[in-house]
Residue frames relative to the residue before (quaternion, step in Angstrom):
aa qw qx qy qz dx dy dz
X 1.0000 0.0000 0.0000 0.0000 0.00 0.00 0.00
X 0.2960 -0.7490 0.5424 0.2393 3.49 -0.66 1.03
X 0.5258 -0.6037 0.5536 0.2295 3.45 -1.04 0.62
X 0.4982 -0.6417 0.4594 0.3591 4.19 -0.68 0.62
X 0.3599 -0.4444 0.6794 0.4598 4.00 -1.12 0.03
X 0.8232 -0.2967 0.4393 0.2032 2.56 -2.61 0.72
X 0.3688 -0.5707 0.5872 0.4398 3.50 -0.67 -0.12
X 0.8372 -0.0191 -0.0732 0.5416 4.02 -0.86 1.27
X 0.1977 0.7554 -0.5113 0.3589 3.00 1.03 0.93
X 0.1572 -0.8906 0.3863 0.1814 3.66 -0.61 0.27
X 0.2893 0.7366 -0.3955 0.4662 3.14 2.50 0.44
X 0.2282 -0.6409 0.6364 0.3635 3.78 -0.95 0.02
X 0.6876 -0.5387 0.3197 0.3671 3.06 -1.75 0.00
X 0.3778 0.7014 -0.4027 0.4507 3.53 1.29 -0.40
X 0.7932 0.2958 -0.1092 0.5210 3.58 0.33 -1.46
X 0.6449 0.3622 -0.4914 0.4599 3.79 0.50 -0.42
X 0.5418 0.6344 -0.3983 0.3812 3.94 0.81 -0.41
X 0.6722 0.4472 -0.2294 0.5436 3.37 0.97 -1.12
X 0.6050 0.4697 -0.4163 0.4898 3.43 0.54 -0.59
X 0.6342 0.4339 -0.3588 0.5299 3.71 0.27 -1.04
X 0.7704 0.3767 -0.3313 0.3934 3.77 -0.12 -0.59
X 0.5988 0.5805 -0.3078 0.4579 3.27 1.26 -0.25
X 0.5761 0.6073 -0.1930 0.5119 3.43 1.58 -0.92
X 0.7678 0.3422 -0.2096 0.4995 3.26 0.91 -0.93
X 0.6128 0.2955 -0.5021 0.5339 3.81 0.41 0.74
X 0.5563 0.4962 -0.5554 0.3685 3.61 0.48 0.65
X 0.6199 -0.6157 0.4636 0.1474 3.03 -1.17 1.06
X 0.5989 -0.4601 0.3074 0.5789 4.31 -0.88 1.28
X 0.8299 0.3718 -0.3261 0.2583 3.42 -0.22 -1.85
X 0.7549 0.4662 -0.3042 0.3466 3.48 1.22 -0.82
X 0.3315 0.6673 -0.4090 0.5268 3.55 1.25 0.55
X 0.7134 0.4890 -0.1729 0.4713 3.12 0.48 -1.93
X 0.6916 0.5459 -0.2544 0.3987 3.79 0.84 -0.67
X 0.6769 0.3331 -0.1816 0.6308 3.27 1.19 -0.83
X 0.5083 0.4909 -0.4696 0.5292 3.88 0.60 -0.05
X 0.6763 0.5861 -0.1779 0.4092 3.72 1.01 -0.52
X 0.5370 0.4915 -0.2238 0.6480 3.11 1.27 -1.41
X 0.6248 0.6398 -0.2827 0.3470 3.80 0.01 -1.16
X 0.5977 0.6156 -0.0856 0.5065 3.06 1.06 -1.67
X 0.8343 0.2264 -0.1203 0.4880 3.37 0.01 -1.30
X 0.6268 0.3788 -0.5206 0.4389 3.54 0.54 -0.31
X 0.3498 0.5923 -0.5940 0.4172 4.38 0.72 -0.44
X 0.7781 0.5490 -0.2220 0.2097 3.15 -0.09 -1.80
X 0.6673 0.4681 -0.1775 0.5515 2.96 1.15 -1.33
X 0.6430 0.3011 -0.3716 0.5982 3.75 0.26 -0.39
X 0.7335 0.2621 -0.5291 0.3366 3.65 -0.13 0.05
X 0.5826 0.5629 -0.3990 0.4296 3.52 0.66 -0.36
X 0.5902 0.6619 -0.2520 0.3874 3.56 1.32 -0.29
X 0.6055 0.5865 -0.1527 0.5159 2.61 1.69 -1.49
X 0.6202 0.5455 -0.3131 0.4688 3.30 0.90 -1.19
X 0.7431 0.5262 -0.2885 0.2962 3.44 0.40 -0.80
X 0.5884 0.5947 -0.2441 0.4903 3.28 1.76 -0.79
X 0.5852 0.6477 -0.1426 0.4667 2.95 1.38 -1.40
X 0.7499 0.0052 -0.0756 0.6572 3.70 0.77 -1.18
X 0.1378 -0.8395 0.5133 0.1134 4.30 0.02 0.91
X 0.5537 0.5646 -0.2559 0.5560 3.50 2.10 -0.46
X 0.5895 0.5961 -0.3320 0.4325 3.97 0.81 -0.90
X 0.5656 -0.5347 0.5678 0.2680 3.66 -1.18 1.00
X 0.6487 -0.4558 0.5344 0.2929 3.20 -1.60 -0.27
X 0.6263 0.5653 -0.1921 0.5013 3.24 1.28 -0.55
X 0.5786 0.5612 -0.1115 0.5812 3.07 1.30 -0.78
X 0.5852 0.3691 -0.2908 0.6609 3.65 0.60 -0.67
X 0.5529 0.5794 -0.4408 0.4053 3.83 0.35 -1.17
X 0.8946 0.2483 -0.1292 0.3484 3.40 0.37 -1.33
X 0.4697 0.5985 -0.4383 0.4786 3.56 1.43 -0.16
X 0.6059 0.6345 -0.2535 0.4074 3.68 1.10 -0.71
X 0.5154 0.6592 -0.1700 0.5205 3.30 1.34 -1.14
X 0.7454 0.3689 -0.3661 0.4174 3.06 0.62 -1.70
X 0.7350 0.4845 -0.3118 0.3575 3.35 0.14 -1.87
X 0.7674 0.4250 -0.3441 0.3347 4.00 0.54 -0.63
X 0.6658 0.2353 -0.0811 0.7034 3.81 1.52 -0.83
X 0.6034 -0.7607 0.2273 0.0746 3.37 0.11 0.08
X 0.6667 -0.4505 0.0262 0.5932 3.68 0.45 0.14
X 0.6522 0.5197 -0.3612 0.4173 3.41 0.86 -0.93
X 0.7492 0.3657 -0.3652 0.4142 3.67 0.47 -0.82
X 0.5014 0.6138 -0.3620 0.4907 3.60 0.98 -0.25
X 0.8279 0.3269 -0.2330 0.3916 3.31 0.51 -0.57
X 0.5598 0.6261 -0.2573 0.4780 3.08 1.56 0.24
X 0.5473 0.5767 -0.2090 0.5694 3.19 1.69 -0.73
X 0.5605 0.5529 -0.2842 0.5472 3.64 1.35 -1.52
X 0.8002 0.2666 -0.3044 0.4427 4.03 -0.01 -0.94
X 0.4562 0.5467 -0.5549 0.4303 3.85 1.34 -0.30
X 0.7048 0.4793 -0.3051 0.4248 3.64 0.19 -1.38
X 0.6189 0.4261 -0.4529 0.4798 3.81 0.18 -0.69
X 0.9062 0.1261 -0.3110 0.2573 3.60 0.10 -0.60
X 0.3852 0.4948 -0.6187 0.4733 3.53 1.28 0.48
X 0.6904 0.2349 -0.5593 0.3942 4.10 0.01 0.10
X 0.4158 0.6941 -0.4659 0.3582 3.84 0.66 0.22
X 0.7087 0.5136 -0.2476 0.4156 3.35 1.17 -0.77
């Protein structure tokens, strides 16, 4: 039984099937590894993006535009007044 695409998904079902069946002979840790990998490369291309996006914006800055768009405003802005005052010191 194939499994449905994502909703706006642009994988067909042929290929999201294979993927899923491919997922499932992988082993906890080796799941967990690539759920990782995955993870960090997002990160990295968005933080890239950001950078293109702002080419004038510290590193810090990116740090915290990232924040926003991935956790949202409140935790971003908490990071934003952490950083102002650890450079205060």
């Amino acid at each position: 039984m194939k499994p449905p695409p994502a909703p706006l998904s642009d994988t067909s079902p042929d290929a999201l099937a294979a993927q899923l069946a491919s997922i499932r002979v992988m082993r906890p840790l080796e799941r967990f590894r690539a759920g990782c990998s995955l993870t960090s490369r997002g990160r990295r291309l968005a933080m890239a993006a950001l950078r293109r996006r702002y080419p004038s914006a510290s590193a810090d800055e990116i740090r915290v535009r990232y924040l926003r768009l991935a956790y949202g405003e409140q935790l971003a802005a908490s990071v934003g007044r952490w950083l102002e005052d650890k450079r205060g010191e």
